[in-house]
C-alpha positions in Angstrom: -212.5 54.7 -84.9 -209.5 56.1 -86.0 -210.8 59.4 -88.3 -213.3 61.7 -86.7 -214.7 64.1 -88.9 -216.8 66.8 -87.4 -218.2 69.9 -89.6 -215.3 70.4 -92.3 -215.0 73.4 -94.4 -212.5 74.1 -96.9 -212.5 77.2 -99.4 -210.9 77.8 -102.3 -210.7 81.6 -101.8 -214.5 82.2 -102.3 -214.9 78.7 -103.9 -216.3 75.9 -101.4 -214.6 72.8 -102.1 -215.9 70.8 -98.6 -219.3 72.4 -96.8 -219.6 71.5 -93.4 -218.6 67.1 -94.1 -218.8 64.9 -90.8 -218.0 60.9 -91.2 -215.8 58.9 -88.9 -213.5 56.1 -90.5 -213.1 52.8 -88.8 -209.9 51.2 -87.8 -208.6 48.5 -90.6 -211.5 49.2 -93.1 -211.1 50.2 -96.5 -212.8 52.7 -96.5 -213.8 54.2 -99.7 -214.5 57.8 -101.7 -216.2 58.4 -104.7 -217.7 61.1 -106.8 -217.3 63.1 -110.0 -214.5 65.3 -110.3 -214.4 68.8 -108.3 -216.4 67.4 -105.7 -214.6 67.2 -103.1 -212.5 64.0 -102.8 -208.7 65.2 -103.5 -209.1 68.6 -101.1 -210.6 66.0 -98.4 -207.2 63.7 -98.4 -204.6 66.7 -98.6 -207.2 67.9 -94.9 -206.6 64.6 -93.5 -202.9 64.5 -93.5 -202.0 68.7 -93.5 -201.0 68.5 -96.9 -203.4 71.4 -97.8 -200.9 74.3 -95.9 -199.1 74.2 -98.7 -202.1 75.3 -100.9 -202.1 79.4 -100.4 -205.1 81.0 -100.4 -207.2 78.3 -98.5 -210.2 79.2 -95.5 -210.2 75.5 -93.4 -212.5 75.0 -90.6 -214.2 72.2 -88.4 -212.1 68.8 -86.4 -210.4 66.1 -87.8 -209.7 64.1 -84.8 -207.0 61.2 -85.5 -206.8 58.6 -82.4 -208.1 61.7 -80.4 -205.3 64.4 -81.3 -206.8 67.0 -82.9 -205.5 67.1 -86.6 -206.0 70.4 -87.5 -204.2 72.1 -84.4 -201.0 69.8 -84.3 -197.5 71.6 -84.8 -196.2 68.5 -85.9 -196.9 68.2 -89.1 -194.3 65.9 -90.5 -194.9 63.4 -87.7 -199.0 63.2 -89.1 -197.6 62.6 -92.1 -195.7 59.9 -91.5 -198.9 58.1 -89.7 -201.3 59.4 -92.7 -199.3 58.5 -95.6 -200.4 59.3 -99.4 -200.4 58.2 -102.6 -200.7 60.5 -105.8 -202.7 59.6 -108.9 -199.6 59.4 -110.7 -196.3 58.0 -109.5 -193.6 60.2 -108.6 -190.4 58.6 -108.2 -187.9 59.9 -106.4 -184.2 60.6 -108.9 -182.7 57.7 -107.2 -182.4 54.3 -107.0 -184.8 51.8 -106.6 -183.5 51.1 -102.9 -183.0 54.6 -102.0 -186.9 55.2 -102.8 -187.5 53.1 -100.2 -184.7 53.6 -98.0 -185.7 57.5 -98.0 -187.7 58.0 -94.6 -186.5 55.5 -92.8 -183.3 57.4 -93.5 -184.5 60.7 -92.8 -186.0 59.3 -89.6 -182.7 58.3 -88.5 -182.1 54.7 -89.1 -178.9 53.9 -91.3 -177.7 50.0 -90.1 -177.5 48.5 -93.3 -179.0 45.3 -92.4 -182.3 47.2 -90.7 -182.9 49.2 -94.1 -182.1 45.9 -96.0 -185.0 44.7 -94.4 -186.9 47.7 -94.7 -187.0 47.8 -98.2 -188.1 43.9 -99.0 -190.7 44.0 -97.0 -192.0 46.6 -98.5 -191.1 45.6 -101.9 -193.0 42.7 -101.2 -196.1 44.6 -99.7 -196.1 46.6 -103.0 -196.0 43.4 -105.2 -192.3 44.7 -106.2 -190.0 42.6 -104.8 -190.2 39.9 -107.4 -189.5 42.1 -110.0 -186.7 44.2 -109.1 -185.1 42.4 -106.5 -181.9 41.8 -108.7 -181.2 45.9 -109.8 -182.2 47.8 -106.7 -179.3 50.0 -107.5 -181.1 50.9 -111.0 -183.0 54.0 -111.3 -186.3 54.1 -109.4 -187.9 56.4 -112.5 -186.7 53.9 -115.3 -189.5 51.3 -114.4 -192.6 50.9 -116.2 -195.4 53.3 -114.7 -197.2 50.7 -112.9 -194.0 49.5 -111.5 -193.0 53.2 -110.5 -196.7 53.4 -108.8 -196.1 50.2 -107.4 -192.6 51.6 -106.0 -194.7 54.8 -104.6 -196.8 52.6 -102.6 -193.6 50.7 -101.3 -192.1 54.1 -100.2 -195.7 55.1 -98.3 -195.6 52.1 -96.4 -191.5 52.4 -95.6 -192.5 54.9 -92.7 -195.0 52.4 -91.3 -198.5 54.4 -91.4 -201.5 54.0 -89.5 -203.6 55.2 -92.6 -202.9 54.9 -96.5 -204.7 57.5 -98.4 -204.5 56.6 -101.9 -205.7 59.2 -104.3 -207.0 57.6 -108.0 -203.7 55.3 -108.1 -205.0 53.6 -110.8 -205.7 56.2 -113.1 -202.3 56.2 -115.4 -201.5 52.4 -115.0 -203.0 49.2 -116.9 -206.0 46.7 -115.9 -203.7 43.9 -114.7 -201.4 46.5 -112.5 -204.2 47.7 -111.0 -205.6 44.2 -110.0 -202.5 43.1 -108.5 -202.4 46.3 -106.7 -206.2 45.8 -105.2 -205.0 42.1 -104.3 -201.4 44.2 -102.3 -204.4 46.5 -100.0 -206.9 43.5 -99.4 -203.8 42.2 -97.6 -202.6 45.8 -95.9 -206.5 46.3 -94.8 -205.3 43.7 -91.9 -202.4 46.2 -90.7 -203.8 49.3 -91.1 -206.6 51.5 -92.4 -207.0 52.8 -96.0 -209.1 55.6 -97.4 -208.8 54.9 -101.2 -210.2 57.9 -103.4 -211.7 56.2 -106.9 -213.4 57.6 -110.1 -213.8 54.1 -110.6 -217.3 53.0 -108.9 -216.3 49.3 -109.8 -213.5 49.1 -108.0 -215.0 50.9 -104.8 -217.4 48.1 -105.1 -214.8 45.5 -105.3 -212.8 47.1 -102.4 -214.2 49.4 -100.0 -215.7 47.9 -96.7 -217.8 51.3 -96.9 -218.1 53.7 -99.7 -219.0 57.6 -99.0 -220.2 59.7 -102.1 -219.3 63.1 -102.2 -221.2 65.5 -104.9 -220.4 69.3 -105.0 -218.3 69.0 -101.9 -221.3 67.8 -99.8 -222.2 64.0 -98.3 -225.4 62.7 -100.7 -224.8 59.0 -98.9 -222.3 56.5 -96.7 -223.1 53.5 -95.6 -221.7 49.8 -96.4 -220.7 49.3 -100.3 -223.2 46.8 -100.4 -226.2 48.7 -100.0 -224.5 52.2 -101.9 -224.0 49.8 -104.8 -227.2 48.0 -104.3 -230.2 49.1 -106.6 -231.9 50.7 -103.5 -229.4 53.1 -102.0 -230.4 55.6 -99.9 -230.5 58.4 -102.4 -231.8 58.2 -106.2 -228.5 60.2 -107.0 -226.0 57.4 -105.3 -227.9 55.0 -107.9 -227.5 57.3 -110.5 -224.4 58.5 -110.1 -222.9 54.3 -109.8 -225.0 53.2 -112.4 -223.4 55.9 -114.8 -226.2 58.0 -115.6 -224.3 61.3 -114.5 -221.1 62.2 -113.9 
């Protein structure tokens, strides 16, 4: 396993957003996260990689255990980071260049040899489905590509510091149908190098991803178990089948 969840609470001030959650994720699974909106799924990515400190106002409790280092209680929290990397629902490109997005971490983490960030950046140009397309004006402006090229570029950046886990949060939700398939085909490939925890209000492409699916409904576990029996037409709970099959939410 590399994600042990054990009992995890999160509050809003007096408003429960997780209520006591446990679920382990596997090592190199896709591992996927669906439910209507305010249930849960967002609060439960920003726990996982120490995101939510920045939220004021917020009661945390239980264990996130990550390779056996207890998340909650590291000091570190810009080294987690880097090993539990994230993607926002809609891209955010750094004011720079299209290199320099890339090039940003490795920088920060110290590395500036020329050829080792040249290197850097088309591999994970590549990973991101990028390279191709911008290969000949990396010295353009990251934020002057199309939005699914920009998302595309966010994903390149997240994998430029090499992390164990890619939590990607609704990245499909401001980008077109044919982006997001080349995108699904870019983390079939990643699922081989490393694990991803992929947050989606669409069921269909949970089904068409996730190894296993978890569905969270007012901040609570209803089912989790292997996306072909949550999508099946006999999941364990009447409201995973109703949820999937559109009848709420």
């Amino acid at each position: 396993m590399t994600l042990e969840v054990r009992d995890l609470r999160l509050a809003y001030g007096a408003r429960e957003a997780l209520r006591g959650i446990s679920f382990d994720v596997n090592r190199n699974e896709i591992f996927g996260v669906i439910g209507p909106a305010q249930s849960g799924k967002t609060s439960l990515l920003k726990c996982l990689n120490r995101t939510i400190d920045q939220v004021a106002g917020t009661t945390l409790s239980g264990t996130i255990r990550f390779d056996g280092e207890d998340v909650l209680r590291l000091r570190d929290v810009f080294s987690l980071r880097r090993r539990i990397g994230m993607v926002a629902p809609l891209p955010v490109g750094l004011p720079m260049s299209i290199y320099d997005n890339v090039a940003f971490a490795p920088r920060c983490a110290g590395m500036h040899h020329r050829a080792d960030l040249d290197a850097i950046v088309e591999r994970c140009l590549r990973q991101a489905a990028l390279w191709d397309e911008v290969k000949d004006r990396l010295p353009s402006l990251g934020t002057a590509l199309s939005g699914g090229q920009q998302q595309r570029l966010t994903i390149a950046r997240a994998l430029s510091h090499q992390p164990e886990v890619l939590c990607l949060d609704e990245f499909s939700i401001a980008i077109d149908p044919v982006t997001t398939m080349r995108i699904e085909d870019v983390l079939r490939e990643l699922r081989g190098e490393m694990t991803i925890i992929l947050v989606t209000n669409l069921v269909q492409q949970a089904r068409r991803l996730a190894d296993r699916t978890m569905f969270l409904w007012n901040g609570e576990i209803v089912e989790l178990g292997p996306s072909s029996v949550v999508f099946s037409d006999t999941p364990a709970s009447r409201r995973t089948y109703e949820y999937v099959n559109g009848i709420f939410g």
